[in-house]
C-alpha positions as CSV (number, residue, x, y, z in Angstrom):
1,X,8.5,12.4,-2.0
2,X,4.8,11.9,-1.2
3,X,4.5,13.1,2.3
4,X,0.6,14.1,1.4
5,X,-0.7,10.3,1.6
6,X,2.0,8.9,4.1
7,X,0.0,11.7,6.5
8,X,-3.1,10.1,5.2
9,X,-2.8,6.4,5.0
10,X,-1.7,3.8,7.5
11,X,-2.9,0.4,6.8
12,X,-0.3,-2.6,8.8
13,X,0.8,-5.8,6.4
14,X,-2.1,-6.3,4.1
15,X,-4.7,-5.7,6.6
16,X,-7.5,-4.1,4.7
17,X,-7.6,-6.5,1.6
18,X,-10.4,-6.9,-0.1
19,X,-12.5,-10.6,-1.0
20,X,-10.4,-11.7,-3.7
21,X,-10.2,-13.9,-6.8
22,X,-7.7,-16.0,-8.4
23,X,-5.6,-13.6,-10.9
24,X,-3.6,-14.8,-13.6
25,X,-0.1,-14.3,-13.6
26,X,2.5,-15.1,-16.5
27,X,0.7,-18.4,-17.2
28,X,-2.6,-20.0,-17.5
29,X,-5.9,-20.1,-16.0
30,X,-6.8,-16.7,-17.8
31,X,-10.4,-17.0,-17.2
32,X,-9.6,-16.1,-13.3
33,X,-7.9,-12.7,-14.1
34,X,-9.6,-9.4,-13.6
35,X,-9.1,-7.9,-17.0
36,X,-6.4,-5.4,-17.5
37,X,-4.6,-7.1,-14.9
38,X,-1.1,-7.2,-17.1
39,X,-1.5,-3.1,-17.5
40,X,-1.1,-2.6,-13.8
41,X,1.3,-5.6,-13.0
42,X,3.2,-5.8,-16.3
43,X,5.2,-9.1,-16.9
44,X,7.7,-7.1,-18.8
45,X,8.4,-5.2,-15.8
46,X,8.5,-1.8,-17.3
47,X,6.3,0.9,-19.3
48,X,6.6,3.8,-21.3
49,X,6.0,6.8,-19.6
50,X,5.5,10.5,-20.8
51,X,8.6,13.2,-20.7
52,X,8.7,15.8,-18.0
53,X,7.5,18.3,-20.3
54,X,4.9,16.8,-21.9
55,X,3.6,15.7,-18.4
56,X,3.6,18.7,-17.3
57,X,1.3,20.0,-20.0
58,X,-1.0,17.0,-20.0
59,X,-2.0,17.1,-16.0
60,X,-3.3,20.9,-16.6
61,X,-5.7,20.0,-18.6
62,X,-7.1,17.1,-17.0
63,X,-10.7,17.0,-16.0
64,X,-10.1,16.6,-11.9
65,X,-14.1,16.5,-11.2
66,X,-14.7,14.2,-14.0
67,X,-12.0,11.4,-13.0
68,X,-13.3,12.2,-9.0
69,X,-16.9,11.2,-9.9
70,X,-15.5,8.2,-11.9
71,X,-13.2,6.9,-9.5
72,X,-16.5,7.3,-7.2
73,X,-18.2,5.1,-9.2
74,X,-16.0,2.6,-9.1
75,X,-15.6,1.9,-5.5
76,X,-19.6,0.2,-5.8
77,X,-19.1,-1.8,-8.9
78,X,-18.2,-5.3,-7.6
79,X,-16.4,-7.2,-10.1
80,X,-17.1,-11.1,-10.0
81,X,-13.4,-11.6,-11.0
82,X,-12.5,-9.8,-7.4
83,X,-16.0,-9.3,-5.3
84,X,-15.6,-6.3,-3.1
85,X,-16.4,-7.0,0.4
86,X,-19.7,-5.5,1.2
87,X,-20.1,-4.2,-2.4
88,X,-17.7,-1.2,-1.9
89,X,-14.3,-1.4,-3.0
90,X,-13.3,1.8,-0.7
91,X,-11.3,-0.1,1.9
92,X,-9.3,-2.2,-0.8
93,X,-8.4,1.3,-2.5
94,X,-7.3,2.8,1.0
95,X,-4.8,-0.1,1.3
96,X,-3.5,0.7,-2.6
97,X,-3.1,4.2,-1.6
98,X,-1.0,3.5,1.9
99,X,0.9,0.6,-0.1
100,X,2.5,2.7,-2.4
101,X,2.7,6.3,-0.3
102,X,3.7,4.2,3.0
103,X,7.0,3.4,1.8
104,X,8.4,7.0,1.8
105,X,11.3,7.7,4.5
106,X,11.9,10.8,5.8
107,X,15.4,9.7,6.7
108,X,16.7,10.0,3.3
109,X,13.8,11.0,1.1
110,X,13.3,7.6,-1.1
111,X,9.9,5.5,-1.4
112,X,6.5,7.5,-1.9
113,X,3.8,6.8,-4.4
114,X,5.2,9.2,-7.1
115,X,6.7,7.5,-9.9
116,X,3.6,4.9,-9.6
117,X,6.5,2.1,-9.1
118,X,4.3,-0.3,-7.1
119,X,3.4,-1.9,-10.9
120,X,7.3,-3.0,-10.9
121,X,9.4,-5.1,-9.1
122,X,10.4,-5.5,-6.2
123,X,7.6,-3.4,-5.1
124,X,5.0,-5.6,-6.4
125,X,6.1,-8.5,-5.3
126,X,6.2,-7.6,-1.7
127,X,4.3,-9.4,1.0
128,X,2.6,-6.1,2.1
129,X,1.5,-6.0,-1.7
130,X,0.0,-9.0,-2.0
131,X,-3.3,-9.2,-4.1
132,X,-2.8,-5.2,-5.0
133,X,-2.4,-6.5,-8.7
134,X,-6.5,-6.9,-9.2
135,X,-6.1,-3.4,-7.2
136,X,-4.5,-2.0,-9.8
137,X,-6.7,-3.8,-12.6
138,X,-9.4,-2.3,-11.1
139,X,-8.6,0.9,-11.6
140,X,-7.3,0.9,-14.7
141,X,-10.3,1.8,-16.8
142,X,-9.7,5.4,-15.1
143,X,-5.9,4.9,-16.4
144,X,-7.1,4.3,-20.0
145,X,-9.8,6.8,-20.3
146,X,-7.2,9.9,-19.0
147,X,-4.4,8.8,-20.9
148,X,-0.8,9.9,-19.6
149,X,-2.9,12.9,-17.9
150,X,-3.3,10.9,-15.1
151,X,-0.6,9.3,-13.8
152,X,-0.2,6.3,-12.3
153,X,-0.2,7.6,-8.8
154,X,-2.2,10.3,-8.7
155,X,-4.5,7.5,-10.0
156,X,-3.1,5.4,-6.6
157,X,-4.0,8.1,-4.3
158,X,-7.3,9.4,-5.9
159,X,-8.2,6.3,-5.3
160,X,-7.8,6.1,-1.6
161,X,-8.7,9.7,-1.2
162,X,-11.9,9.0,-2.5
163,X,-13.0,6.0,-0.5
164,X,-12.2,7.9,2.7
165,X,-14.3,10.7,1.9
166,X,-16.9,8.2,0.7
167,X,-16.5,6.7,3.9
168,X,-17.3,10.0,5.9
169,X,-14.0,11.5,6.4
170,X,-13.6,14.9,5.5
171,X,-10.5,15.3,3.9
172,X,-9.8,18.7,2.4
173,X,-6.5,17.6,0.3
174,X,-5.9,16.1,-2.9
175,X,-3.4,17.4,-5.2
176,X,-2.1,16.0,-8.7
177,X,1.0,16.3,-10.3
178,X,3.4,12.3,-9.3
179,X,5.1,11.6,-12.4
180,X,5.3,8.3,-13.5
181,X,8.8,6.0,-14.6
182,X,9.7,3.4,-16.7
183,X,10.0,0.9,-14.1
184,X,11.3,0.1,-10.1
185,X,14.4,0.6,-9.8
186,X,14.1,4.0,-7.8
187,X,12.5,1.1,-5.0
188,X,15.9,-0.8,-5.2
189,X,17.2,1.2,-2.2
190,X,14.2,0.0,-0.2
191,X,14.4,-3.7,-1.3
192,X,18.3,-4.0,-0.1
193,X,19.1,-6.9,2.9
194,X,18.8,-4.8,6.0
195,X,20.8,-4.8,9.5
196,X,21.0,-6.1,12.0
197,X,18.4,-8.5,10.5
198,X,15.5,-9.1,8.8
199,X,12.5,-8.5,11.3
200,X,14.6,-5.7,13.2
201,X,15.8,-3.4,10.1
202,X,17.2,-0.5,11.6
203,X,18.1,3.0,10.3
204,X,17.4,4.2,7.0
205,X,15.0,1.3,6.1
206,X,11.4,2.4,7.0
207,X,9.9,-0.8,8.0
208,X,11.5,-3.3,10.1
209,X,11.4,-6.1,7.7
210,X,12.1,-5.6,4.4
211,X,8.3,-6.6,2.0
212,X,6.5,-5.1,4.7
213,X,5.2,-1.5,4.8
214,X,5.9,-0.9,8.4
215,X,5.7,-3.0,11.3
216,X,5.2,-6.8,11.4
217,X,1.5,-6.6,12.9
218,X,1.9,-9.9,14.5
219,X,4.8,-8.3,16.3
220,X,8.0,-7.9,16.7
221,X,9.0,-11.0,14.7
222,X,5.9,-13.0,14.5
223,X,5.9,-12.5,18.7
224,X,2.4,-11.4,20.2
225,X,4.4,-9.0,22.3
226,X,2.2,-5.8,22.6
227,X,5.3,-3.9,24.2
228,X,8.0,-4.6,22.2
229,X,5.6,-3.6,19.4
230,X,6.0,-0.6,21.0
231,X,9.5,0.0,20.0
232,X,9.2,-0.9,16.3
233,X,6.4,1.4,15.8
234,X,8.0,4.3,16.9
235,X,11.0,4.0,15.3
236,X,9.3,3.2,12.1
237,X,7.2,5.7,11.9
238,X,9.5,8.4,12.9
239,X,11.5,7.0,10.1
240,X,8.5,8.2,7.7
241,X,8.3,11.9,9.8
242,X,5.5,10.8,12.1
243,X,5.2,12.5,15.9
244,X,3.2,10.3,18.3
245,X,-0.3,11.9,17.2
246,X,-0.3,11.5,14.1
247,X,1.3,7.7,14.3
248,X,-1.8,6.7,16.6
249,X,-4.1,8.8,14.3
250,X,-3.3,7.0,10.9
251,X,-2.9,3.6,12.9
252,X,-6.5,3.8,14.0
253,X,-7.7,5.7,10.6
254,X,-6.7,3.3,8.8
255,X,-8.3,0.5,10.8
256,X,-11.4,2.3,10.7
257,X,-12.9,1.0,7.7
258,X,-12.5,-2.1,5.8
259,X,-11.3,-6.2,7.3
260,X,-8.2,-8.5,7.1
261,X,-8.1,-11.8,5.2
262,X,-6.8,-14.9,6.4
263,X,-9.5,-17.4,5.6
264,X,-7.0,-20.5,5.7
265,X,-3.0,-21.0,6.2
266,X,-2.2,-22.4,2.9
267,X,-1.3,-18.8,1.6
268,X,-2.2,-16.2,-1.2
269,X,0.1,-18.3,-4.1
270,X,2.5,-16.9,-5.9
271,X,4.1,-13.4,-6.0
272,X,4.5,-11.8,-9.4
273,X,7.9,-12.6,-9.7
274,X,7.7,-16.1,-9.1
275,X,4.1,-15.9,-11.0
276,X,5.9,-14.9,-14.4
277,X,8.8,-16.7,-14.0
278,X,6.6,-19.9,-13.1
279,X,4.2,-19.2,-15.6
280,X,1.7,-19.5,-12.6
281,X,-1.7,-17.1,-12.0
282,X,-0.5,-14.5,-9.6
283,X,-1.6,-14.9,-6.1
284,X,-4.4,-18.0,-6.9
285,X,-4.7,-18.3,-3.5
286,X,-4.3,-22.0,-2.0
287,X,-7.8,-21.7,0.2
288,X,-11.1,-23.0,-1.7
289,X,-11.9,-20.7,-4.4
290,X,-9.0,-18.2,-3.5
291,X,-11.6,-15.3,-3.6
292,X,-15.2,-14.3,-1.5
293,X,-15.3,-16.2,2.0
294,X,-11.3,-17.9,1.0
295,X,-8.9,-14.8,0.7
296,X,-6.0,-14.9,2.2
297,X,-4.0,-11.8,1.9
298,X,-2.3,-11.2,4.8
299,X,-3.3,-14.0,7.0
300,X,-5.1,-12.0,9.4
301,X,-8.9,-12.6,9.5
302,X,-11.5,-9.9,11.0
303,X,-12.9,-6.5,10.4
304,X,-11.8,-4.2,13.3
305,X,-15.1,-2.2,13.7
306,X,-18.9,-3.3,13.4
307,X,-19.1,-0.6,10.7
308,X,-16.6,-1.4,8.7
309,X,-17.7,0.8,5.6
310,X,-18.3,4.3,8.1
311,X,-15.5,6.5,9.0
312,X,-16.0,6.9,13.0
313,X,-13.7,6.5,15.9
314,X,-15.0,2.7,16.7
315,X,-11.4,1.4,16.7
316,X,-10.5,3.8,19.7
317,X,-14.1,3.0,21.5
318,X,-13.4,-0.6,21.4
319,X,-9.7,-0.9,22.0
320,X,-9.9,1.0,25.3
321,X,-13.7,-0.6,25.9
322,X,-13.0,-4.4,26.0
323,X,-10.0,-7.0,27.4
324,X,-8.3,-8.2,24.6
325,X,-7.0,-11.8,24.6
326,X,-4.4,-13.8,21.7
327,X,-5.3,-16.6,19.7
328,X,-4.3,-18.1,16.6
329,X,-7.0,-17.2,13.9
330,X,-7.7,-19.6,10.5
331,X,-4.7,-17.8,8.5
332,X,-2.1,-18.8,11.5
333,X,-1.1,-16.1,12.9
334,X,-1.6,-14.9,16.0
335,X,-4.4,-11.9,16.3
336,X,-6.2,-10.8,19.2
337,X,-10.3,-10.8,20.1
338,X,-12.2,-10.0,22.7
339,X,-12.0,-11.5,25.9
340,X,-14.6,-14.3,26.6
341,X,-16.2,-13.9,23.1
342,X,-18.3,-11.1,21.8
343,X,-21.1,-11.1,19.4
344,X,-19.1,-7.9,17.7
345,X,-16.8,-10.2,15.8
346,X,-14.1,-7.7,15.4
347,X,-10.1,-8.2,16.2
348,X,-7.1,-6.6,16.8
349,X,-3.0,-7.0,15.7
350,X,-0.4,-7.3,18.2
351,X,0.6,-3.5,16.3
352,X,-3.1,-2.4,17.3
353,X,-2.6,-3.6,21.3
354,X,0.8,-2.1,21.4
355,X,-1.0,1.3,21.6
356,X,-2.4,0.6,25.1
357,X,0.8,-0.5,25.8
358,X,3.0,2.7,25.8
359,X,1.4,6.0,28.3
360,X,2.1,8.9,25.2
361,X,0.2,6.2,22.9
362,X,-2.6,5.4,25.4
363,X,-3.6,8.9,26.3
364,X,-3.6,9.8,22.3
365,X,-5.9,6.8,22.1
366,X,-8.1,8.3,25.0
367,X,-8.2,11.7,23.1
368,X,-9.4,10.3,20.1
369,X,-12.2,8.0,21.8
370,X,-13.7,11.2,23.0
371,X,-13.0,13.6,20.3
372,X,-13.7,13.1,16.8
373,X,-12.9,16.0,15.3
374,X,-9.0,16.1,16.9
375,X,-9.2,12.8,15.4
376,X,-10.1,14.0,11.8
377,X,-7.5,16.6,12.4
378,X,-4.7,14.5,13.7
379,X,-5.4,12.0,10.2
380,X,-5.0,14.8,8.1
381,X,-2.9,17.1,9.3
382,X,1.1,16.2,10.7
């Protein structure tokens, strides 16, 4: 039960990707795969793991300020296999850490980061996780040079920990100690056929559709409807615990840094699953080069501040300081800009609208426009 990170990440559908790159997947084209891309998406679906009890030993004596200035270092090496946009990888590991602690629900205490079960099916293969596999290649160095020490995710959240507070946000939390498994199958509850249907999953699933992390950002399924967005988000994150605050705090946190990709609509490629059993790369992408200026993640495309590697209240500024209008951007969806055009560039979802939408939302939006620090608090604290 990870309830740490789900207070600390929100990041809706694959919205803060990073520029990609073509990864290999069960078959060939090996020269496009970040290396070490098979230890964090393994095709045999499962890994050994250490006992309890020698985990338990391990994790004490693990170095926490050595692998915190390593993982540091990492967010600024760009990688040609997977470029990071703006040379900082911070945003991409943000969207790791809320991708694997966003699935926890409070309703029955299943999903969370620990166990480090994003590597496995069917987590892995979920649309929310698309493109995560050169996530977790990247980080894997840090995997290999702890040993079973550090775990899989603790090695998930250090690593979005530490691109917020390289970001500027002054979080005061980050505690070790997720065990890792053998493989998914603790995720099988959350992968189940949901009712009524999929795109309006009730009560105990978390998100309303099932390979999504929350909400569908488009809206409620695939609609541009701003209110009825309204609905979903409330129930979803009140599945996870949330209250109104903190649901409009890690909304707009986790907007604050980092961009969507949807460069074209010809999709990411293939999932892992159908990657392995296809003998495929995994997520190729079908746009140009699949990577740099032609990711497509989640088939959204935009950044959704004009700082999009600072930590700041921009999203809540800009939300409530411009008329927002639909359109269908280059991935296909629909997504929202600025009214009459705007030299900022940035966007909006249908999920991010939704919050002028609803009066307990707006005036939480209003709050944080004006306050930063009941901002910072309301990320961090439930």
């Amino acid at each position: 039960m990870d309830r740490q990170m789900v207070l600390l990440f929100v990041s809706a559908f694959a919205s803060v990707a990073l520029f990609g790159c073509g990864s290999g997947g069960g078959g060939g084209d090996n020269e496009a795969e970040c290396a070490h891309v098979m230890m964090g998406t393994p095709e045999v679906d499962s890994a050994v793991a250490p006992t309890q009890a020698d985990y338990a030993v391990m994790v004490k004596g693990l170095d926490m300020t050595a692998v915190k200035k390593d993982m540091l270092d990492l967010l600024t090496k760009s990688e040609a296999c997977w470029p990071a946009d703006w040379g900082n990888y911070g945003p991409f590991m943000v969207r790791l850490a809320w991708h694997c602690s966003g699935t926890y629900r409070n309703s029955d205490s299943v999903g969370g980061c620990g166990g480090g079960r994003q590597r496995f099916e069917p987590e892995r293969s979920w649309d929310d996780n698309t493109n995560l596999d050169k996530a977790r290649a990247l980080v894997y160095p840090l995997k290999e040079k702890y040993g079973d020490a550090l775990s899989w995710g603790d090695l998930f959240i250090l690593a979005g920990t530490t691109a917020l507070r390289d970001s500027g946000m002054p979080l005061t939390r980050m505690c070790f100690g997720r065990e890792d498994q053998v493989n998914g199958s603790e995720s099988k509850p959350l992968n189940v056929a949901c009712t009524p249907l999929q795109g309006n999953c009730s009560e105990p699933w978390g998100a309303t559709t099932v390979g999504l992390i929350y909400v569908n950002p488009e809206g409620p399924m695939g609609v541009p409807d701003p209110v009825g967005s309204v609905k979903d988000i409330r129930r979803t994150f009140g599945t996870m615990g949330h209250s109104d605050r903190s649901t409009v705090a890690l909304i707009g946190g986790g907007h604050a840094i980092g961009k969507a990709h949807g460069a074209c609509d010809k999709g990411p490629g293939n999932a892992p699953k159908e990657a392995f059993e296809q003998g495929t790369p995994i997520y190729k992408g079908a746009c140009g080069s699949g990577k740099g200026a032609d990711t497509t993640t989640s088939g959204f495309e935009g950044a959704w501040t004009t700082k999009p590697l600072e930590w700041d209240n921009e999203f809540f500024t800009e939300l409530l300081g411009n008329t927002w209008e639909v359109h269908i951007g280059p991935g296909g969806h629909n997504q929202w800009q600025i009214q009459g055009g705007s030299e900022k560039k940035i966007f909006r979802l249908t999920s991010d609208i939704a919050l002028l939408e609803d009066p307990a939302y707006r005036a939480i939006v209003t709050e944080f426009a004006t306050d930063m620090a009941a901002f910072n608090t309301a990320f961090e604290v439930r």
